[in-house]
Structures are given as structure tokens and as C-alpha cells.
C-alpha positions as CSV (number, residue, x, y, z in Angstrom):
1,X,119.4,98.7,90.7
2,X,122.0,95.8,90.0
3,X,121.7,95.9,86.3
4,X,121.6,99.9,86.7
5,X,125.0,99.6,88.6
6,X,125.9,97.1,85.9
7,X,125.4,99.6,83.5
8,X,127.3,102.5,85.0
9,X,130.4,100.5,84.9
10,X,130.1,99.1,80.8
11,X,130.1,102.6,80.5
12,X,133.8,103.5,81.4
13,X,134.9,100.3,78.6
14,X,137.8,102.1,76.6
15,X,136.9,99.5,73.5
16,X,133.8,99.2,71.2
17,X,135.4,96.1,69.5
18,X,132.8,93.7,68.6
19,X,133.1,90.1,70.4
20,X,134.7,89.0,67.5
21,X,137.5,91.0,67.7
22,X,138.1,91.1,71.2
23,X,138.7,87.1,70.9
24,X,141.8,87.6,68.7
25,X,143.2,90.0,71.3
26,X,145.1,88.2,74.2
27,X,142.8,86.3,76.2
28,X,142.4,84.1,79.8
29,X,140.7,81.4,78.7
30,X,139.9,79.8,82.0
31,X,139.7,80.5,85.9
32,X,142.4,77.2,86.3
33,X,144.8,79.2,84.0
34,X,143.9,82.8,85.6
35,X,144.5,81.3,89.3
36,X,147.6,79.9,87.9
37,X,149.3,82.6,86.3
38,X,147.9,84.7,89.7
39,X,149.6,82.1,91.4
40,X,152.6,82.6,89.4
41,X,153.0,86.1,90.6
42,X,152.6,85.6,94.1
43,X,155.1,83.3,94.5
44,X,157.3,86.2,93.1
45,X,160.7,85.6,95.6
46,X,160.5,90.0,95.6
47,X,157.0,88.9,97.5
48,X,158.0,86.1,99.8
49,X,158.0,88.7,102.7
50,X,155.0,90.2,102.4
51,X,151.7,89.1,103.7
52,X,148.9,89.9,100.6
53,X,145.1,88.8,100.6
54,X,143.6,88.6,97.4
55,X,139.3,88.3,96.7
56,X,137.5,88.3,93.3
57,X,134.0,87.8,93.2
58,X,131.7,87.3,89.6
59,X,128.6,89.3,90.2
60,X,127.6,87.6,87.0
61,X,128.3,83.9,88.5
62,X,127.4,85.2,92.3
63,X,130.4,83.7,93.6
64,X,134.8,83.8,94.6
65,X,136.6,83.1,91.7
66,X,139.8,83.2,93.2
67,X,141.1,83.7,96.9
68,X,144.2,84.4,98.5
69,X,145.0,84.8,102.7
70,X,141.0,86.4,102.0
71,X,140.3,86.3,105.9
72,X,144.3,87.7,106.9
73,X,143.4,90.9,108.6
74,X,146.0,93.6,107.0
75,X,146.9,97.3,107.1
76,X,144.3,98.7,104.2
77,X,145.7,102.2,104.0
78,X,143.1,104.8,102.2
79,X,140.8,101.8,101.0
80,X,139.5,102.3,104.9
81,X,137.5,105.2,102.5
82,X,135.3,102.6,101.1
83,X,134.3,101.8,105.0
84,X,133.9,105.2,105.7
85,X,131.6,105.9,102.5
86,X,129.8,103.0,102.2
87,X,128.1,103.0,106.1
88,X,127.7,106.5,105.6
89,X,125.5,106.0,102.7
90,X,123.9,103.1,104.6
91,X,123.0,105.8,107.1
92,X,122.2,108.8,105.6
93,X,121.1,107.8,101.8
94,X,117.4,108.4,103.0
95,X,118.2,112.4,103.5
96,X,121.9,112.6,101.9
97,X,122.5,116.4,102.4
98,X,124.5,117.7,105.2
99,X,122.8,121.1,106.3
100,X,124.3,124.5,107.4
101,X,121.9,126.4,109.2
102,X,121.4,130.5,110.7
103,X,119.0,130.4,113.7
104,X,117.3,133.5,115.9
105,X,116.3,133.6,118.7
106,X,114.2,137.1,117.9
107,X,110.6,137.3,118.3
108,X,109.7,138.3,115.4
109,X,111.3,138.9,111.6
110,X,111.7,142.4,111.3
111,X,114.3,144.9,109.4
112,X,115.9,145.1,112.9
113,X,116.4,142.5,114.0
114,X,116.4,142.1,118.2
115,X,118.0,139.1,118.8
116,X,121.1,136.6,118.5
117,X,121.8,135.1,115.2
118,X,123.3,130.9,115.6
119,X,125.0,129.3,112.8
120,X,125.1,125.4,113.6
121,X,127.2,123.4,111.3
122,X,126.5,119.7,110.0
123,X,129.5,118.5,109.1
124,X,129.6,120.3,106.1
125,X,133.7,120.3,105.5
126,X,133.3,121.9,102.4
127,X,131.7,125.2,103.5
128,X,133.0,128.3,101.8
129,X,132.8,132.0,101.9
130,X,130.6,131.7,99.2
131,X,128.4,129.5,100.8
132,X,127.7,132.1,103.7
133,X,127.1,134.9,100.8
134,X,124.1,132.4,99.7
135,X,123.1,132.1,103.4
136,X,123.2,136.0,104.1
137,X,121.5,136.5,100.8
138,X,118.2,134.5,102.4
139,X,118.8,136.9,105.4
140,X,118.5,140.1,102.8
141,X,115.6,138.6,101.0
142,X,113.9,138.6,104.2
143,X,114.6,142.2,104.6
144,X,117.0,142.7,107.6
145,X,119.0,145.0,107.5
146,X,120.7,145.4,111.2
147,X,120.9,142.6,113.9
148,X,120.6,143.8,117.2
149,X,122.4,140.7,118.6
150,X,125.6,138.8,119.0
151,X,126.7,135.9,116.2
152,X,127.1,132.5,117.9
153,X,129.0,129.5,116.4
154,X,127.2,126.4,116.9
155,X,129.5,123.2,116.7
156,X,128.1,120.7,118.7
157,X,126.4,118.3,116.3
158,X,130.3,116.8,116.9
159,X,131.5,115.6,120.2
160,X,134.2,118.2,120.4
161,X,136.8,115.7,119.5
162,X,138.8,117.4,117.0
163,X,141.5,115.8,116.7
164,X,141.9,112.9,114.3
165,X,145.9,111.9,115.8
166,X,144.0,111.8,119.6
167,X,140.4,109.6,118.6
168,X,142.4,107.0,116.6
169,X,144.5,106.4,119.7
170,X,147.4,106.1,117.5
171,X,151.0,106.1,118.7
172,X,152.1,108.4,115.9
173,X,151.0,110.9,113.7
174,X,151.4,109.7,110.0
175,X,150.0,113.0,108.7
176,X,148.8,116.0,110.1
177,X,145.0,116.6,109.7
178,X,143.1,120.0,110.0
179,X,140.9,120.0,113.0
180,X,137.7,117.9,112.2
181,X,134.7,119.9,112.9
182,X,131.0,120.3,112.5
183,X,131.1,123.4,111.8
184,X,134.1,124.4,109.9
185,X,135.4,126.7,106.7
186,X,137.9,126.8,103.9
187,X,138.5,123.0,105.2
188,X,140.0,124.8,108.6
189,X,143.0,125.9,106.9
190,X,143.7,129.5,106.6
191,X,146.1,131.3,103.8
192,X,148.5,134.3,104.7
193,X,149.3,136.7,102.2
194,X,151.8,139.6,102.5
195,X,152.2,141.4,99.8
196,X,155.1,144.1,99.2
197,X,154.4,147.5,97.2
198,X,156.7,149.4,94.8
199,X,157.3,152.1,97.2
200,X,160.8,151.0,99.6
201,X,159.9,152.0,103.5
202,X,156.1,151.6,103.7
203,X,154.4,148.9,105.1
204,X,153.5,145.5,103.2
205,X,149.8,144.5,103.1
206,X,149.3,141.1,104.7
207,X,145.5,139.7,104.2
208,X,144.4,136.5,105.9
209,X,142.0,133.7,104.0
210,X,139.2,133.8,105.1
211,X,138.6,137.0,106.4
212,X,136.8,137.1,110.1
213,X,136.7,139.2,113.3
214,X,138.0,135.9,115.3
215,X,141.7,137.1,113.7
216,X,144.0,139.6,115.1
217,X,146.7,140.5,112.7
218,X,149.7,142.2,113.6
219,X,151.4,143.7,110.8
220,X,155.2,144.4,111.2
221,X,156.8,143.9,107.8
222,X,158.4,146.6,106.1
223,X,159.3,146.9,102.1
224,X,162.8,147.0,101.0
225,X,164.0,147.9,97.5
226,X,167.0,147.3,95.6
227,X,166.4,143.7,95.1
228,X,167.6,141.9,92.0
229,X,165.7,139.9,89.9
230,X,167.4,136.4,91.4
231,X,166.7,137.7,94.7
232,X,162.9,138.4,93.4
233,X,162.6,135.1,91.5
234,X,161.0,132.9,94.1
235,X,159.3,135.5,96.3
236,X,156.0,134.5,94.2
237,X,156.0,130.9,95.2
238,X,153.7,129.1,97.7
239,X,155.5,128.7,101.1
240,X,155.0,126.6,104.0
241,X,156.1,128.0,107.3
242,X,156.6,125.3,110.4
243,X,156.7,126.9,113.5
244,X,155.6,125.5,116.4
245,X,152.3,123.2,115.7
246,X,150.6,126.6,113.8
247,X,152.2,125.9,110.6
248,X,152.4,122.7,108.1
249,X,152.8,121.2,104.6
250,X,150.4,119.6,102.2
251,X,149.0,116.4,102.4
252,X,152.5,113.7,102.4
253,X,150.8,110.1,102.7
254,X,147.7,108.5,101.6
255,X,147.8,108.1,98.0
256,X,148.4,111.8,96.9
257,X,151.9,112.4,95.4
258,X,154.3,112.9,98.4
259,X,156.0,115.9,99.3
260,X,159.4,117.1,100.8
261,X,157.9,116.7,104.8
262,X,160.6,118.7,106.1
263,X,160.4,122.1,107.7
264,X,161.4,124.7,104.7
265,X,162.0,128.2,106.0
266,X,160.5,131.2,105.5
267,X,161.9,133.9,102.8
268,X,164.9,136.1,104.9
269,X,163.9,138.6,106.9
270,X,160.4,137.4,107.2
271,X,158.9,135.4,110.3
272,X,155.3,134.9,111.4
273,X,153.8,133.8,114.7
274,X,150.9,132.5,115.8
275,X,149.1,132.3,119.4
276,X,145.9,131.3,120.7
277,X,144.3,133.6,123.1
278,X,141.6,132.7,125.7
279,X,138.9,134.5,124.2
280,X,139.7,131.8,121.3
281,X,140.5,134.6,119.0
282,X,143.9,133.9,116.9
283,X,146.5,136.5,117.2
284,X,148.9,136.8,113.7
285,X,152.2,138.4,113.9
286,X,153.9,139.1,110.5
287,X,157.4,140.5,110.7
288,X,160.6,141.5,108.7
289,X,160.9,142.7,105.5
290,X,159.9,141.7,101.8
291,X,161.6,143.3,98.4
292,X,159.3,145.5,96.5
293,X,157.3,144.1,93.8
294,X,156.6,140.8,95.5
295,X,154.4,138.6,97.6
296,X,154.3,135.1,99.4
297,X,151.5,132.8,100.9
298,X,151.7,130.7,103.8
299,X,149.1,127.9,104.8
300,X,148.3,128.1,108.3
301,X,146.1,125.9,110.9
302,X,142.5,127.5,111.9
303,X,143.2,126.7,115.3
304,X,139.5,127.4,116.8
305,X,137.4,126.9,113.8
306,X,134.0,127.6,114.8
307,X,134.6,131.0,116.0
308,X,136.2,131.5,113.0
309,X,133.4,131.2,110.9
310,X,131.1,133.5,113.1
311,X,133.6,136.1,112.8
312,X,133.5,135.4,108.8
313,X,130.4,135.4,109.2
314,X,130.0,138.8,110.9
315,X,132.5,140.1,108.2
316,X,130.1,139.0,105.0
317,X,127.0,140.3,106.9
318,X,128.6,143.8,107.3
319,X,130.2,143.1,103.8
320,X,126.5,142.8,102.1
321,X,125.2,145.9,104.3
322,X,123.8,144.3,107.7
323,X,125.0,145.9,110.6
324,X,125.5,144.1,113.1
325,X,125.8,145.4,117.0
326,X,127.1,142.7,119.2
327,X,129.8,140.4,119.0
328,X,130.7,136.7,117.8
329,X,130.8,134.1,120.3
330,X,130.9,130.0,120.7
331,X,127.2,129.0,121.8
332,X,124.4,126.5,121.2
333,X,121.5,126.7,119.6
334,X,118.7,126.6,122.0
335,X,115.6,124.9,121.9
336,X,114.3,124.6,118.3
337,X,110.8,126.1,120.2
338,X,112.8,128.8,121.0
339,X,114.6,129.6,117.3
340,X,113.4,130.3,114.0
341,X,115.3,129.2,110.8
342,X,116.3,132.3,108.7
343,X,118.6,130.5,106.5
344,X,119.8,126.8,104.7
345,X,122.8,125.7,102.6
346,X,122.6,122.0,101.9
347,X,125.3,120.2,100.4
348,X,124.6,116.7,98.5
349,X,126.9,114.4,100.3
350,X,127.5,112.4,97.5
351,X,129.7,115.5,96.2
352,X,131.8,114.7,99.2
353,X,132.3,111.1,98.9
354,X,133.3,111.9,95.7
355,X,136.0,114.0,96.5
356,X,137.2,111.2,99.6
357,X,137.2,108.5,97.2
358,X,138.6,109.9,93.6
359,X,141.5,112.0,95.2
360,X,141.3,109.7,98.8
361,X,141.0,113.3,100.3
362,X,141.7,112.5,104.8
363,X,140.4,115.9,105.8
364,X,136.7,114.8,104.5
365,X,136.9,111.3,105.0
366,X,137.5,112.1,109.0
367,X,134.3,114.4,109.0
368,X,132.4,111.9,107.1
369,X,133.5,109.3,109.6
370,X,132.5,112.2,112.5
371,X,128.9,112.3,110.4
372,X,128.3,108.9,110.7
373,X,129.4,108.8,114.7
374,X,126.8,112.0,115.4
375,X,124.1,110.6,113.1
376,X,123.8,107.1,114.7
377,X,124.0,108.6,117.9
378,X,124.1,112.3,119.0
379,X,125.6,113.5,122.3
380,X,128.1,110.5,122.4
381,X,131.8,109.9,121.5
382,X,131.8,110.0,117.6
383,X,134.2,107.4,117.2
384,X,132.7,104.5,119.3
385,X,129.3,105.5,118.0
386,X,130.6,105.1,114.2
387,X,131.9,101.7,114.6
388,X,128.5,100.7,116.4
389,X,126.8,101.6,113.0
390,X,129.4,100.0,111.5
391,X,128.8,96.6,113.2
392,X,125.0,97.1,113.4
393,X,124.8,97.4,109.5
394,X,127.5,95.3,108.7
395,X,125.1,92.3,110.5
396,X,122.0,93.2,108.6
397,X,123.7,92.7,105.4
398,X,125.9,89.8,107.0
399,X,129.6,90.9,106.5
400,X,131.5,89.8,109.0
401,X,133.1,92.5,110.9
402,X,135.1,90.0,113.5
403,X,138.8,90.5,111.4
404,X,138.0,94.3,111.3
405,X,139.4,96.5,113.5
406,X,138.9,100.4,112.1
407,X,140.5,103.5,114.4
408,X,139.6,106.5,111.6
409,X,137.9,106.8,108.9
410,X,140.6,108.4,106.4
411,X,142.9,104.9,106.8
412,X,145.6,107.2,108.2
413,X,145.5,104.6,111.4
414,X,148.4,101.9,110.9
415,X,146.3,100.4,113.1
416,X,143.3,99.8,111.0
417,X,142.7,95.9,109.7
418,X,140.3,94.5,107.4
419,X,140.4,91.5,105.0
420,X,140.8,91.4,100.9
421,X,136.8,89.2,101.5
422,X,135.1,91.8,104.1
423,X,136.2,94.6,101.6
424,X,134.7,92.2,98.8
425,X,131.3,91.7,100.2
426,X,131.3,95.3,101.1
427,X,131.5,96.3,97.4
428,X,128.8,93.3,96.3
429,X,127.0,94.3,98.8
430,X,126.6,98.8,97.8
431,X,125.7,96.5,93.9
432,X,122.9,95.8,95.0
433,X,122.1,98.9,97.3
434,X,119.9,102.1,96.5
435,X,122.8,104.0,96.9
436,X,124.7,102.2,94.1
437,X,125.2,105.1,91.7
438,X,126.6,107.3,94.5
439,X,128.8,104.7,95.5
440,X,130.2,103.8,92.3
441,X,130.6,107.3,90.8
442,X,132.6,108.4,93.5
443,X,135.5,105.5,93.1
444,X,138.5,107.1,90.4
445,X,138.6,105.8,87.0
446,X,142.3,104.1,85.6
447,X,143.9,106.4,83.4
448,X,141.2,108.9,83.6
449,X,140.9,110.6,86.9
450,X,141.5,110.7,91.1
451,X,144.7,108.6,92.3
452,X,144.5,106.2,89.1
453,X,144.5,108.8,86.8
454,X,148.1,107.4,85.5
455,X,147.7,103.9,86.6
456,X,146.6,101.1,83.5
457,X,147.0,103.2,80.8
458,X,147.1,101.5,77.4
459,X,145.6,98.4,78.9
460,X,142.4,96.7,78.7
461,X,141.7,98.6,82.4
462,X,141.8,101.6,81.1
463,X,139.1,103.2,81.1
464,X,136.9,100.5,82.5
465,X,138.4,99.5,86.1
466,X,136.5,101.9,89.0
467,X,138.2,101.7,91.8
468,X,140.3,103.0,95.6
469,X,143.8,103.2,96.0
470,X,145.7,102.8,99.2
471,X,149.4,103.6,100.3
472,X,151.6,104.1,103.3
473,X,155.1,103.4,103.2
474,X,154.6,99.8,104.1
475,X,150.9,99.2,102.5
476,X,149.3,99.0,98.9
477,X,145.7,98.2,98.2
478,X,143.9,98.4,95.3
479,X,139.5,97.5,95.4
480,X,137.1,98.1,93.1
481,X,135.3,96.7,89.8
482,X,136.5,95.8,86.5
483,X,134.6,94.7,83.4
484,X,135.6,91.6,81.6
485,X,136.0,90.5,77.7
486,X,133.1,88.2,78.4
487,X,130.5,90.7,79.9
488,X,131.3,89.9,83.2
489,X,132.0,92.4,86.1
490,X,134.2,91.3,89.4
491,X,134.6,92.8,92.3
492,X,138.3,92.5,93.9
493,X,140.2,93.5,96.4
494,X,144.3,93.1,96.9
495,X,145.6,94.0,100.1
496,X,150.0,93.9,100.2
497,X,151.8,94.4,103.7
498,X,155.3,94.8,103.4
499,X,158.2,97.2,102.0
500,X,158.1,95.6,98.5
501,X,155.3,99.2,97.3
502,X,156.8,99.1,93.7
503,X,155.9,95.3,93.6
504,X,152.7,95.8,95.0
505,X,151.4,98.0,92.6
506,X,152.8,96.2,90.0
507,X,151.2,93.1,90.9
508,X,147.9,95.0,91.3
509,X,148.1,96.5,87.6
510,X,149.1,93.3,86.7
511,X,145.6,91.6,88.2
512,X,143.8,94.1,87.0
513,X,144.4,93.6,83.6
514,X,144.5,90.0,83.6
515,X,140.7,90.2,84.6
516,X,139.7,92.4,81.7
517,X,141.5,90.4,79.7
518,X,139.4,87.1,81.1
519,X,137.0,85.3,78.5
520,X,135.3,82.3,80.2
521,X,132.5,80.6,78.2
């Protein structure tokens, strides 16, 4: 598996040179000189305020090449991800798919069908509308045609916990995150469209994303005509509406390109409102007025996720010509005695770690984090039961978790501490693990793709250096692998606390070249 893992990574070098050639390219001779041009850097008087832990580690040599404040616990932003992935995959890489599952509790199979239908989700954050066509496809190939029966949302392989803001215990919200749920659709964020006709005076069509029963819409808006082109000119645009705590903007921290956080308004003469009612249906108000000719989209929070994707459910079933009697409800699967599986969408969940590490993606880190919680121990708080597994693993493969202190498992938590050397022996460590290829696939690749897509480009990095980014306002980190001039492969991790960001990255691009461009013999 190590020379496998080995292998993965030569693969991403940007040069074929021979070693010939390499060796008349700019070189590091020597660890003395690389620790003291590293040392160099540091010392920086732009860096004098800032607290930064530094670990490399040969996997060729089996040991710290270089070490700075490596057991200072610090902020490590979105490199928490690695945590996150790595356990998981500790955890689950025995039976890595995360299952959504339809349930009856009917006697027997038939074209009726007398009897409820369940849909119990397994954390699968990535669940689509498509994904319940596949599921109501098995239900057609077994010939049913009308469900006699209510459609029941089963959630409760989480702890009901859903928000990320209250489980970290955090004193402020850095970003908001859709409600984290086993069961869950379209990532638990819904789309509003309205869309105005060419005809002044009728009404506009507004359509909610995704389409279920556990909606009301109310539809209020009128179309005006008579509208210039200027006037027309942005009506096409994605728009954010903030009202109350319905409505939000994209993703602002982490390591994703940040965004204008403030409230922008809705086009005039339009307004939307959203309230919960105690059936847990979502009521939608869309009012005003919209020119002719145009539409708008609004992002909006799923506020009671689960019975949103029964009622989608219940939509696609009557969509692909199953009629369906009752109505949608939250309720839990009984017994498995008592059930009989009709249907199974799996999802491999290394094409979710990918997504969480690449483009450091909070929504699914915090299920994944949620996973490992109900996997390691169902019917208990998610959160204390993740960082049990956490600690349990982390002694069997003897990292020491005492300068650790973890609150999420997206790194949105200022709160969250780790050192440059835990993060280090956690990246030796998935080397020489079975899951090594899932692991190292998922980290982004400089100057080719995820959040160092533009980072190292033109350098000896590019290309070669696999790796996580973190950022908040006052945190970089940079961990990963990079491949040397002299065959060797390191393992690093740089950790900056502070308000100096454009220094820290710098220094981290800096590092990172320097140790491709290392040639120790």
C-alpha cells in the first residue's frame, strides 16, 4: 500500500526531466541549508506576530526533517477536513457506502400496495431528485403501481442535532450552514424561481427546487410591462434574499473565494416570505411585481428537511405513475422484523470526501463528521461520540490527541486546535493505511484543481504537491505531500495564526517549492 500511495503521488510530477537535468535546475543541496533559508523566512519581521508551527516528515528517511512550534496547538481552519476524512475512513473503509433506503411495512409485495412506505436516510448529503427516480424505479420494477399508505421520513440515524452553529458550542457563527441531516436533499437548500410571461397583468409562475408536498406556495406576483431594457438587464441574475433567518448567501469563509456577506435586496416590487408551520410544512409567500420577459432565483433554507424529501418523494412517485393515498409524515422505521426493503441508493463515500477536501466543501464535511458520531455509536450525541472515535483510533495508531481540541468537523470552529506534528503523523499514518488511495485522491492538486487550483503555478509544485488548504480571517494552513528532485516524498504541515494571510500563504508557497526543489544525496 505504501509504495502504491507512493506511486499515486509521482504521478501528479509536472516534469519528465531526466536526473540529469533536474540537477542543473536550482537545487537545496542540504537539510542544514533548507532549515536555514526556512529559518530565514520565519524570522520575516511581517511574521514576528504570528504564532506558526511548521512539520516535515521524509517517508523515504522515516523521520522530521525540519520542525517549528510542532506541538503549539493553533486555529487549523478547513485543514480540520483532514480530521474529519481521515477517522471517517478509519471507520467506515470496511463498508464505505452511505445507504438511502424505502422500507414497508406491507405484508406482502403486491401491485397495491397496503401499507406505509419509510425512507430512512444515512447521511447521504448528496441525495438528489434523481437519486429518488432510481429508488422509485426499483419500486416500478417490482410492479406497484398504488400505495395504499402514508410516506414517512426517517431521519434518525442522526441525533436530531441539526445545527452545526449550536453542537460546536461556538460563540459566533462564522458562516451559516444548511441544516445537517441524515436524511436530507439538494444539500437542504431550496431554489425559488419566478418567472414573468410576455403577457402585462397575468400572474408570474414561481416553481420551487425541489418540488414536494411539504411546500405551500403562495403566489402573489403580478407581470408588468413597459420595462426598458436597463430596467430588464439584471432581472436574469441569481439573487440572494435575507430576510429573517429563511434566506442567505453562498458559502463566505473557508477557503472558497469570499463574497459580499451583506444583505442585497430583492429586485423592486418583489418580496418573499417564509414561515414554518407546525405540521412542519413550509409556507412560501411570493409577492409584487416582475417586468415581462424576465425571471429571478432566490436560494432559500429547507427549514424541515426530512419532510421535505417525503413530500419529493410523494411528488416523483405520482410523477412516474404510482398513486399514492395517504399522506407524508416524520416517522421511524420500525423494527427491521417488521419492514421489507423495496429499494437502495448507495453512494461511495469516497465521492464525498472528495468533494470536502478538493473544494473544502462545510456542508458535507459536518455530515461526514455527523456519520462518524452515529456510526461509532448510534442513539448518542453525534458530536461527543465523533471525538470518542477520534481519540480511540487516534491511540491505536499512537497520535497524540492531548494538544487537540476539535468542536466541528468542517474547521468552521475558531475554537478548533491541533498541531503542525499531530496533522503530520495523521497524513504518515493514512500512507500506510488501506484506505490510502481514497485519502490521497481526494486532497486538490496545485495549479490543477479544488482551492489550489491557482496556487504554485509555474513552480516545481505544480502539478505534484497534493494537498488541504485552510483560511479564516486570522488563519492559513497549508498540509499535504509533495514530491522531491531526489525521489523523496514529505509530508508537511504549516499552520500561521495571525492577521499577516498574504504572508502566510506566501510563506507556504514559498515552502512548498523549496521542498520540490530539495536534492539530498
Amino acid at each position: 500500500m505504501k509504495k502504491f500511495f507512493y506511486f499515486f503521488i509521482i504521478c501528479f510530477l509536472s516534469f519528465n526531466l531526466s536526473y540529469s537535468q533536474k540537477i542543473q535546475l536550482d537545487t537545496i543541496k542540504s537539510y542544514d541549508e533548507f532549515s536555514s533559508l526556512l529559518n530565514s523566512l520565519i524570522s520575516n519581521n511581517n511574521l514576528s506576530n504570528s504564532k506558526i508551527g511548521i512539520s516535515i516528515y521524509s517517508l523515504n528517511q522515516n523521520r522530521y526533517i525540519y520542525n517549528n512550534n510542532f506541538n503549539e496547538p493553533l486555529v487549523p481552519a478547513s485543514v480540520t477536513k483532514l480530521f474529519t476524512s481521515f477517522f471517517a475512513l478509519n471507520l467506515l473503509h470496511s463498508d464505505p457506502v452511505l445507504k438511502t433506503i424505502i422500507y414497508t411495512d406491507a405484508k406482502e409485495i403486491k401491485p397495491v400496495l397496503v401499507g406505509n412506505i419509510y425512507i430512512r436516510g444515512g447521511g447521504d448529503a448528496l441525495l438528489s431528485l434523481s437519486d429518488l427516480d432510481y429508488l422509485v424505479e426499483s419500486l416500478i420494477n417490482l410492479g406497484i403501481k398504488k400505495i395504499v399508505g402514508n410516506i414517512y421520513a426517517d431521519g434518525s440515524f442522526f441525533d436530531g442535532q441539526t445545527s452545526r452553529f449550536l453542537y460546536s458550542g461556538d460563540n459566533d457563527e462564522v458562516e451559516y450552514v444548511p441544516p445537517v441531516t441524515s436524511l436530507s436533499i439538494n444539500r437542504n437548500t431550496g431554489m425559488i424561481i419566478v418567472s414573468a410571461g410576455s403577457v402585462p397583468g397575468r400572474p408570474a409562475n414561481v416553481q420551487v427546487i425541489p418540488s414536494s408536498t411539504a411546500f405551500i406556495v403562495n403566489n402573489n406576483v403580478k407581470v408588468y410591462g413597459g420595462a426598458s431594457k436597463k430596467s430588464l438587464g439584471n432581472s436574469f441574475h441569481n439573487r440572494k434574499y435575507h430576510n429573517s433567518s429563511y434566506f442567505f448567501d453562498e458559502q463566505n469563509f473557508g477557503d472558497k473565494k469570499r463574497r459580499n456577506t451583506k444583505p442585497r435586496a430583492l429586485q423592486r416590487g418583489l418580496s418573499i416570505q417564509t414561515n414554518f408551520q407546525k405540521n412542519g410544512k413550509q409556507i412560501i409567500t411570493v409577492s409584487g411585481s416582475l417586468p415581462v420577459n424576465s425571471n429571478q432565483k432566490y436560494s432559500f433554507k429547507i427549514q424541515n428537511p426530512e419532510l421535505v424529501v417525503a413530500g419529493a418523494l410523494y411528488n416523483r412517485l405520482l410523477a412516474n405513475g404510482i398513486e399514492v393515498t395517504g399522506t407524508i409524515d416524520l416517522k421511524q422505521t420500525p423494527d427491521i422484523k417488521q419492514v421489507t426493503k423495496l429499494s437502495e441508493f448507495g453512494r461511495d463515500l469516497c465521492s464525498m470526501i472528495s468533494e470536502i477536501n478538493k473544494n473544502s466543501d462545510n456542508y458535507l464535511a459536518e455530515n461526514l463528521f455527523k456519520i462518524v458520531g452515529a456510526s461509532y455509536h448510534s442513539n448518542s450525541n453525534n458530536k461527543i461520540s465523533a471525538l470518542n472515535c477520534y481519540q480511540e483510533f487516534a491511540k491505536q495508531i499512537n497520535i497524540d490527541f492531548s494538544n487537540v481540541s476539535l468542536n466541528d468537523g468542517s474547521g468552521l470552529s475558531r475554537r478548533n486546535k491541533v498541531t503542525s506534528e499531530t496533522i503530520v503523523k495523521l497524513l504518515v499514518s493514512a500512507v500506510h493505511s488501506d484506505f490510502a488511495d481514497c485519502f490521497g485522491k481526494s486532497l486538490s492538486i496545485a495549479g490543477v484543481d479544488g482551492t489550489l487550483k491557482k496556487r504554485l503555478i509555474g513552480t516545481k509544485a505544480e502539478n505534484n504537491l497534493i494537498g488541504k488548504t485552510g483560511t479564516h480571517k486570522n488563519v492559513s494552513a497549508l498540509a499535504g505531500y509533495v514530491n522531491s528532485l531526489d525521489g523523496d516524498t514529505y509530508a508537511f504541515a504549516i499552520v500561521s495564526n495571525g492577521w499577516a494571510i498574504a504572508e502566510y500563504k506566501n510563506l507556504e508557497n514559498t515552502i512548498a517549492e523549496m521542498l520540490s526543489l530539495l536534492y539530498v544525496k
